[in-house]
N, C-alpha and C positions, 0 to 999 in steps of 0.2 A: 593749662597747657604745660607738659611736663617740661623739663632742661634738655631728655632725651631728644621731646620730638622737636624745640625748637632749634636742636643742635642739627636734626638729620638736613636742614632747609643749606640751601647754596651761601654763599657768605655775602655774594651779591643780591639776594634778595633781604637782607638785613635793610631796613632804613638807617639803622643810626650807624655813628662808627662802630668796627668791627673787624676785630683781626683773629688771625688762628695761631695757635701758639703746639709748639712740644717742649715736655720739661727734660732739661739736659743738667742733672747734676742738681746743684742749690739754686737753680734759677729757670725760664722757660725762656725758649728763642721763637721771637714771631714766623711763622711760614708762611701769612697770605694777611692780604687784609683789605678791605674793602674799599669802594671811591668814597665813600663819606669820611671813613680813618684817614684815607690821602688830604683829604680838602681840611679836616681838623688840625691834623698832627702831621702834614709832610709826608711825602714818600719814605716809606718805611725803606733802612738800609737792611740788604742780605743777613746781617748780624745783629739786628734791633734786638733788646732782651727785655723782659714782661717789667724786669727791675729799671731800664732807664723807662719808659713811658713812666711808673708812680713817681721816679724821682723828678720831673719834671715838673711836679707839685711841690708848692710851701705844708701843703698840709695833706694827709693822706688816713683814713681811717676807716677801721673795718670791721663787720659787724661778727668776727667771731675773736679768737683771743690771743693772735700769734699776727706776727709781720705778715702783710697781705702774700708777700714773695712763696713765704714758709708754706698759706693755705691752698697758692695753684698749685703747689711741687705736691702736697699733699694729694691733690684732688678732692678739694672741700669747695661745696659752692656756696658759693657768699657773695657780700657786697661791699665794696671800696667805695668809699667821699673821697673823691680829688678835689681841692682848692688850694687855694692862697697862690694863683698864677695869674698875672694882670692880662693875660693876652688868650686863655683857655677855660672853658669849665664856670662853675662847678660842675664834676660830673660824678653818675654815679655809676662805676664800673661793676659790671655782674661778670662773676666768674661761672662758666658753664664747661663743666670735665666731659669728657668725650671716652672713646676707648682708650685702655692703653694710656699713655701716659700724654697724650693731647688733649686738647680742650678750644673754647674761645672766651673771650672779651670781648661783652659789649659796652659802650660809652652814653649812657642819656645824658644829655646834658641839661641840668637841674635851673640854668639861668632862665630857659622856658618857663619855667612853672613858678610856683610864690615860694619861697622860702620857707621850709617846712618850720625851721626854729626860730621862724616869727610871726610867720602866719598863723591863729589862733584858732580854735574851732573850726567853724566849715572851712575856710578857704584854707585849710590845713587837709581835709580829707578831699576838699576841690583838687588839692593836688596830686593826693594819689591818684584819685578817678580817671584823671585826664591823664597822667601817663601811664597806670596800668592797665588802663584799657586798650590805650592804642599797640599795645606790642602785642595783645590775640589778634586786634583786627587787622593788626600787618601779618600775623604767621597764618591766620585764616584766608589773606585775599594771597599771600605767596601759594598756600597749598590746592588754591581754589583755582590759579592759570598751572600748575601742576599736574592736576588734573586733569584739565583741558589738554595737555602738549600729551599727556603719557596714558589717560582713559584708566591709571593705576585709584582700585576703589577705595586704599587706604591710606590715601590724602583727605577725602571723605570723612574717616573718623579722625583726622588730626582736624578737621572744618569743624566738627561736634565737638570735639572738647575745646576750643578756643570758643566755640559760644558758649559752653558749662563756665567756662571760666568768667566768663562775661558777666556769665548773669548771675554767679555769686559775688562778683564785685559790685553791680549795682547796688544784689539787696541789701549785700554791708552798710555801702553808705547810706542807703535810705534810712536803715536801723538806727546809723547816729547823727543822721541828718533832720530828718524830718520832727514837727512841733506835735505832733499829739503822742500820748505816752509810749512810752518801750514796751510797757508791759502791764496789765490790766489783773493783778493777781485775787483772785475772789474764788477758788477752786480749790479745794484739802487734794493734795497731788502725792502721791506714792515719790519720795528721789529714786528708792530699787526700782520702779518701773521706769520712772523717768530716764533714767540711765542707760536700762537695755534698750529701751525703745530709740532712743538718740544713737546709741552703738552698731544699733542694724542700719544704718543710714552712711555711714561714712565708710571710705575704703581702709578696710582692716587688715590684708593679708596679712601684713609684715606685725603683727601686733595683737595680744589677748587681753580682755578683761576680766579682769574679778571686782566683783559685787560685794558688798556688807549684806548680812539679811537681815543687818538692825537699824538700818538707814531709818529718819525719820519720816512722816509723812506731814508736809507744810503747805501752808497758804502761797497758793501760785498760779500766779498764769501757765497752763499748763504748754503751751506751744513753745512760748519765750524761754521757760524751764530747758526745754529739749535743746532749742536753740542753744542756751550756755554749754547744758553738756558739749552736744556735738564741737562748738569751735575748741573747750580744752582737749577733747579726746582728738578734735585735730593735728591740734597743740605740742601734742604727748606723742603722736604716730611718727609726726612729720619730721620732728627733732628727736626723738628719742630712741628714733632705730638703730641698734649697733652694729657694731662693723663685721662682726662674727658669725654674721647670720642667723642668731638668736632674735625670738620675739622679743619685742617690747613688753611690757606686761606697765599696762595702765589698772589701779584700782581706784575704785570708790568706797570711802568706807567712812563712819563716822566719827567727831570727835569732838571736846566737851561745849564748843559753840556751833555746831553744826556740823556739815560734812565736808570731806576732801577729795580731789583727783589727786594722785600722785603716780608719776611712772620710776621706769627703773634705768633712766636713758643719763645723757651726762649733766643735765640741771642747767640753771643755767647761771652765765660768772659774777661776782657779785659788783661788780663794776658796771652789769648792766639790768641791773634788777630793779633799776629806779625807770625804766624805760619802756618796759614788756609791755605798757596798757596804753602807751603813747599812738593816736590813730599815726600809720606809716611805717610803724618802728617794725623791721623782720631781718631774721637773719637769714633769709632763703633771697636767691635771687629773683624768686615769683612770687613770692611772697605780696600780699597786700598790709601785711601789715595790722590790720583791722579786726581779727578775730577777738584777739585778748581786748582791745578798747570794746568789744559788744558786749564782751560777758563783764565786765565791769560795769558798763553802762546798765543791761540788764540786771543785774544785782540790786544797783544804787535805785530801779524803779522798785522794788521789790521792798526795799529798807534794809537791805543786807550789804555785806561788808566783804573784798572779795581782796585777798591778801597773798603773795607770791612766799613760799618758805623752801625748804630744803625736806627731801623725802630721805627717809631712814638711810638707806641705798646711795644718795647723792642724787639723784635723779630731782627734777619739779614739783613740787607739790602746792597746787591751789587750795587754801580755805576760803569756805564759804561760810562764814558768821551771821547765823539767822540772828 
């Protein structure tokens, strides 16, 4: 489900807290906000501003690289950790830009769930499962009485893509959940084919590939193989698009332990590069998190070695080390 369509939905159909904001200057001023924001955070005053809700937190952190204030003024969407408040939270704020210079904030509150930075393997991706599921099946059953009140049939495709959503979040987990192997490699596999084949598969508009045509051809489970492409070329679309309405340009190409994805987007900071494979860890506010832990995970059944660097350009660059 995209930020657009979950933004088109009324504020009162939000389940969690949730307010509307406009950016005035260096900061954004609340204009609405939900019974759930009232019953968390107090009736919002006329002149509430996006900067006193974070400061209301001891700790406040966010998954791109600037003061969270700087990223709504910008119109970048991302995610805030509010903690260190004995009476609120944790929560994880999603900032969702709208037209023009409005947007909103949503608040899940993380005390729900297990604590992702001490929860260990599964009940680490338990927790994403269980919260990033339920925000399609809330924007599915808001668009499904929608349809009902208004007979409009394109609530309809916002009901299809919160299930698409769905059901690439299950297979994630299943990927790094389940006990029989990731990946079964006994198959000599082309990566030049591997590549295009996984490229016709994901949404490309905004983004082109170039191929090596000296890639090599290795021992692999040929599905699992496809599988890795697809989530870096996700990777690479979904974060590397630029602001100037230029493609992205993701390539594949080889080097002297095996091959690479690298695009030409802003990379990413190195303050969070220790993090990128961590299942949960996204800077998107729909994000699940979970692509880059698969393609890691896939790799490690394979015997390969799967390593974050810096592309010539500044952009991402994944090796893969047969």
């Amino acid at each position: 489900m995209s930020d657009d369509r979950r933004a088109a939905i009324p504020l009162t159909e939000l389940p969690d807290p949730a307010v509307a904001y406009a950016v005035e200057g260096d900061d954004a001023r609340v204009t609405a906000a939900n019974d759930a924001f009232r019953r968390r955070f107090d009736e919002p005053s006329p002149e509430l501003r996006v900067s006193t809700i974070f400061d209301r937190f001891g700790e406040c952190e966010t998954t791109g690289d600037r003061d969270p204030v700087a990223h709504v003024v910008r119109g970048d969407r991302i995610g805030v950790r509010l903690g260190g408040s004995e009476t609120r939270g944790p929560f994880l704020a999603r900032v969702i830009p709208s037209d023009g210079d409005t947007g909103f904030l949503t608040f899940s509150d993380l005390g729900e769930y297990p604590d992702e930075r001490d929860a260990p393997g599964v009940d680490q991706v338990s927790s994403v499962l269980s919260h990033d599921l339920r925000n399609p099946l809330d924007v599915a059953k808001a668009h499904l009485r929608a349809a009902r009140e208004t007979g409009d049939p394109e609530h309809f495709d916002s009901v299809a893509a919160a299930h698409d959503r769905m059901e690439r979040i299950v297979r994630d987990v299943l990927t790094l959940t389940r006990d029989d192997p990731v990946a079964r490699p006994s198959e000599a596999v082309a990566v030049e084919a591997a590549a295009r084949d996984a490229w016709r598969s994901i949404d490309a508009d905004r983004a082109e590939l170039a191929v090596s045509e000296s890639l090599p051809t290795v021992t692999a489970d040929p599905d699992r193989l496809r599988r890795l492409f697809e989530n870096l070329f996700r990777n690479s679309v979904e974060h590397g698009a630029p602001d100037d309405g230029e493609k992205t340009v993701v390539a594949v190409r080889p080097f002297e332990r095996g091959f690479y994805v690298a695009d030409d987007g802003p990379g990413v900071p190195p303050a969070k590069r220790g993090l990128v494979f961590d299942p949960g860890y996204s800077t998107r506010p729909d994000g699940t998190g979970l692509g880059l832990a698969i393609v890691e995970r896939i790799a490690d059944a394979h015997g390969w070695d799967v390593t974050l660097a810096t592309a010539d350009g500044g952009g991402a660059r994944f090796e893969i080390g047969l």
